[in-house]
Every structure is written in structure tokens, then in C-alpha cells.
C-alpha positions in Angstrom: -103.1 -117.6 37.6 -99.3 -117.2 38.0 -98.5 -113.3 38.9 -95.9 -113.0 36.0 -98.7 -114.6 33.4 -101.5 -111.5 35.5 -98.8 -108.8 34.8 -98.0 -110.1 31.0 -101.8 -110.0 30.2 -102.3 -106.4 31.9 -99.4 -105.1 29.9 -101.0 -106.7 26.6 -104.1 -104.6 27.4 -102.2 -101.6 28.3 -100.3 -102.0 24.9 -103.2 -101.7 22.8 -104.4 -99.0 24.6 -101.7 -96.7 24.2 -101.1 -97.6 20.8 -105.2 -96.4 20.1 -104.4 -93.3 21.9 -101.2 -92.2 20.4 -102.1 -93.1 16.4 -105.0 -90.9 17.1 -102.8 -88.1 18.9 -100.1 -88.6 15.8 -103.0 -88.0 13.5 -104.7 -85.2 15.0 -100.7 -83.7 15.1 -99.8 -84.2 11.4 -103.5 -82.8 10.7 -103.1 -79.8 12.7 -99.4 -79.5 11.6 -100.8 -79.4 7.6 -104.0 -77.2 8.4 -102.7 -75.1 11.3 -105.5 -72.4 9.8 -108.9 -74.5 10.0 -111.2 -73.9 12.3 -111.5 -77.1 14.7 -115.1 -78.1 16.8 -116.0 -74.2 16.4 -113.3 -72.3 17.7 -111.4 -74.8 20.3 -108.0 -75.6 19.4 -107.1 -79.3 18.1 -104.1 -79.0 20.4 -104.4 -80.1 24.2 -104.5 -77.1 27.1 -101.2 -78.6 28.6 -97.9 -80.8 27.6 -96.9 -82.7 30.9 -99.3 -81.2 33.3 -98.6 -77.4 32.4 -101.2 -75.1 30.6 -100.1 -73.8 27.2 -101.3 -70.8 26.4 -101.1 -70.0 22.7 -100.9 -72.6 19.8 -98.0 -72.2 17.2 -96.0 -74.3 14.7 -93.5 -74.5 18.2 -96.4 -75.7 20.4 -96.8 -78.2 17.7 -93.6 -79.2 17.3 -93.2 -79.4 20.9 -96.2 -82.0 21.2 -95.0 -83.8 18.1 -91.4 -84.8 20.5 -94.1 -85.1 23.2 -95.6 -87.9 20.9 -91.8 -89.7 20.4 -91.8 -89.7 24.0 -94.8 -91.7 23.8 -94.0 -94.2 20.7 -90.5 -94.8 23.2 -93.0 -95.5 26.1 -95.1 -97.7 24.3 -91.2 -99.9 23.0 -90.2 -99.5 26.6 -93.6 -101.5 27.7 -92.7 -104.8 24.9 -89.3 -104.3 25.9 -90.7 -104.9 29.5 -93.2 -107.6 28.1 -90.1 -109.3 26.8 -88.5 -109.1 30.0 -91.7 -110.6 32.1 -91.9 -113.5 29.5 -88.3 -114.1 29.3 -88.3 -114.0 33.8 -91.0 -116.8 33.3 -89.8 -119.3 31.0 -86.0 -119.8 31.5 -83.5 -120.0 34.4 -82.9 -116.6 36.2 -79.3 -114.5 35.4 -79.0 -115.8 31.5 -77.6 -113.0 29.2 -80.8 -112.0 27.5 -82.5 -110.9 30.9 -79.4 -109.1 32.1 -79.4 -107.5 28.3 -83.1 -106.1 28.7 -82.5 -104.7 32.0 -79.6 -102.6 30.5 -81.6 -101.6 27.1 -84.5 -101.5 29.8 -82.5 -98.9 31.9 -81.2 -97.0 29.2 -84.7 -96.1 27.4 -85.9 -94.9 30.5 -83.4 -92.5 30.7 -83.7 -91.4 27.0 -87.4 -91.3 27.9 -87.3 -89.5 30.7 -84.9 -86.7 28.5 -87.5 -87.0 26.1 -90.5 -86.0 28.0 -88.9 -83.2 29.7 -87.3 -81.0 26.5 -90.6 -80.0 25.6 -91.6 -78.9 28.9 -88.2 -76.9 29.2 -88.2 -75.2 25.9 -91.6 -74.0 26.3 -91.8 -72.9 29.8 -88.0 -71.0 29.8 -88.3 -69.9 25.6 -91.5 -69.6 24.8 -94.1 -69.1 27.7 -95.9 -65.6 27.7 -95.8 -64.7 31.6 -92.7 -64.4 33.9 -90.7 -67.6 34.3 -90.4 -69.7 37.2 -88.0 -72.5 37.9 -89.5 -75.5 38.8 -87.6 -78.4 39.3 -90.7 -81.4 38.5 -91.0 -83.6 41.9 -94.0 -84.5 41.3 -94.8 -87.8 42.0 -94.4 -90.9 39.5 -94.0 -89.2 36.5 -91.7 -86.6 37.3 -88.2 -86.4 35.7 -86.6 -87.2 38.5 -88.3 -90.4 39.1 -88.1 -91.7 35.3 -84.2 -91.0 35.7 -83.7 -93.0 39.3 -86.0 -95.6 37.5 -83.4 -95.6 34.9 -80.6 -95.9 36.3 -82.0 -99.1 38.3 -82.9 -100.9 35.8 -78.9 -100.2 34.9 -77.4 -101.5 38.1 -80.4 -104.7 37.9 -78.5 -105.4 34.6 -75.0 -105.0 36.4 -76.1 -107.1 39.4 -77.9 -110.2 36.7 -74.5 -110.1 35.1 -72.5 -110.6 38.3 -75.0 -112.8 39.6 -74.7 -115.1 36.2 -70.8 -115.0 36.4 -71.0 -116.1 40.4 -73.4 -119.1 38.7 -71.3 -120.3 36.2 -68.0 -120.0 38.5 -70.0 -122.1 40.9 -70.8 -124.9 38.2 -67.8 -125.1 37.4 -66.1 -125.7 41.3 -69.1 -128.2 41.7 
């Protein structure tokens, strides 16, 4: 099996995972969101401990608004995965440098960076407007799914699309001199 056909079938099974998990995140949101009063598995709060890897420590209409853009972050993740599916089909099938490829790595670059905006407002609001104890600065290096490293991800993807589109022209200049 052809590595790009391994990587499109992994991302297939990825994608139906994290659809599964985020419709039954979105629906335990919306159902906390309209019941915020009911009494959930005997006492435990529907909401999760943490958003992005930090502990939350009281549940409010903010914490559940917080997790709700927490959730966009995740429908954007789940585009930015068949955008990329797109992009591994697209490498497969047709000639290297064509405009659609050199599109996808710019839309491709761009929702990263949206994304990685995304993911980190809740986290910000929460731990500098509405976190109990003292607050500390922290500035999220943290391995692969820090800020930081959505952003650089980003912007690569960006300067891919940039070099496909010079590479194309170069291409096309050098059809034409032959």
C-alpha cells in the first residue's frame, strides 16, 4: 500500500472519530447549557475538570460558554483534517504545483492559525478573567499542541502555498522555453 493511500485511510478513521466525540461533547454542552440546575451522575458536574490541559475550578454559564468556543475549535479541527484529506488525495492523483494544491496549503495555513486563536481565547479569558486563585502568566510551550506550535504550523503551511505557487510559475515558464 502506497504511503499517501495509508495516511488517507488513517485520516478517514480519525475523521469519524472525532466527529463521534464532538456531537456527543456538543450535546452534553447544549444540555448543560439548557439545564445548568440538574443534578448530573449524583453530584459530578457534566462539564470536564479542564479546557486545554488546565483545571477549572467552578462551573458557570462562562465555563460553559468558554467550552462551547472550545467545541468550534474542534468542528474547525475536524474541517482542517478534510481540508488535509483533500490535500493528500489531490498530492496523489494529479501532477505536483497545480493551483488547487497551492490553494489548500494557503486555506490549509490560514485555518491553522484561526485554530490555533481559537483554542487559546478560552484558556486566556478564563485563567486572566475568571480563575479563583492568583494569576500566573504562562506562555503555553508545551509540546505539540501548544499555541505556539499551531501558529508556526500555520504559517508553514502559508509559505508551502507561496513556494507551490512559485514552483508552478517556474514550471510553466519552463514549458514554454522548451
Amino acid at each position: 500500500m502506497k504511503p499517501l493511500s495509508l495516511l488517507k485511510y488513517s485520516l478517514n478513521v480519525f475523521l469519524i472519530l472525532l466527529l463521534a466525540i464532538n456531537l456527543l461533547k456538543l450535546l452534553i454542552v447544549l444540555f448543560y447549557f439548557f439545564n445548568p440546575d440538574h443534578d448530573f451522575f449524583g453530584g459530578f458536574s457534566i462539564l470536564p475538570d479542564e479546557i486545554n490541559n488546565q483545571p477549572i475550578t467552578k462551573n458557570n454559564n462562562w465555563t460553559t460558554t468558554l467550552f462551547g468556543i472550545n467545541i468550534i475549535g474542534s468542528i474547525l479541527f475536524i474541517y482542517l483534517i478534510l481540508k488535509f484529506k483533500n490535500l493528500v488525495s489531490l498530492l496523489n492523483t494529479t501532477d505536483l504545483f497545480n493551483f488547487q494544491q497551492q490553494k489548500l496549503f494557503k486555506n490549509i495555513g490560514i485555518l491553522l492559525i484561526i485554530y490555533a486563536g481559537i483554542k487559546w481565547i478560552p484558556l486566556f479569558i478564563y485563567k486572566n478573567f475568571l480563575e479563583p486563585s492568583p494569576r500566573t502568566v504562562t506562555y503555553d510551550f508545551d509540546g505539540t499542541g501548544s499555541f505556539w506550535f499551531v501558529l508556526i504550523l500555520g504559517l508553514l503551511f502559508t509559505y508551502i502555498s507561496y513556494a507551490f505557487k512559485e514552483a508552478r510559475f517556474h514550471r510553466e515558464e519552463n514549458e514554454l522555453t522548451v
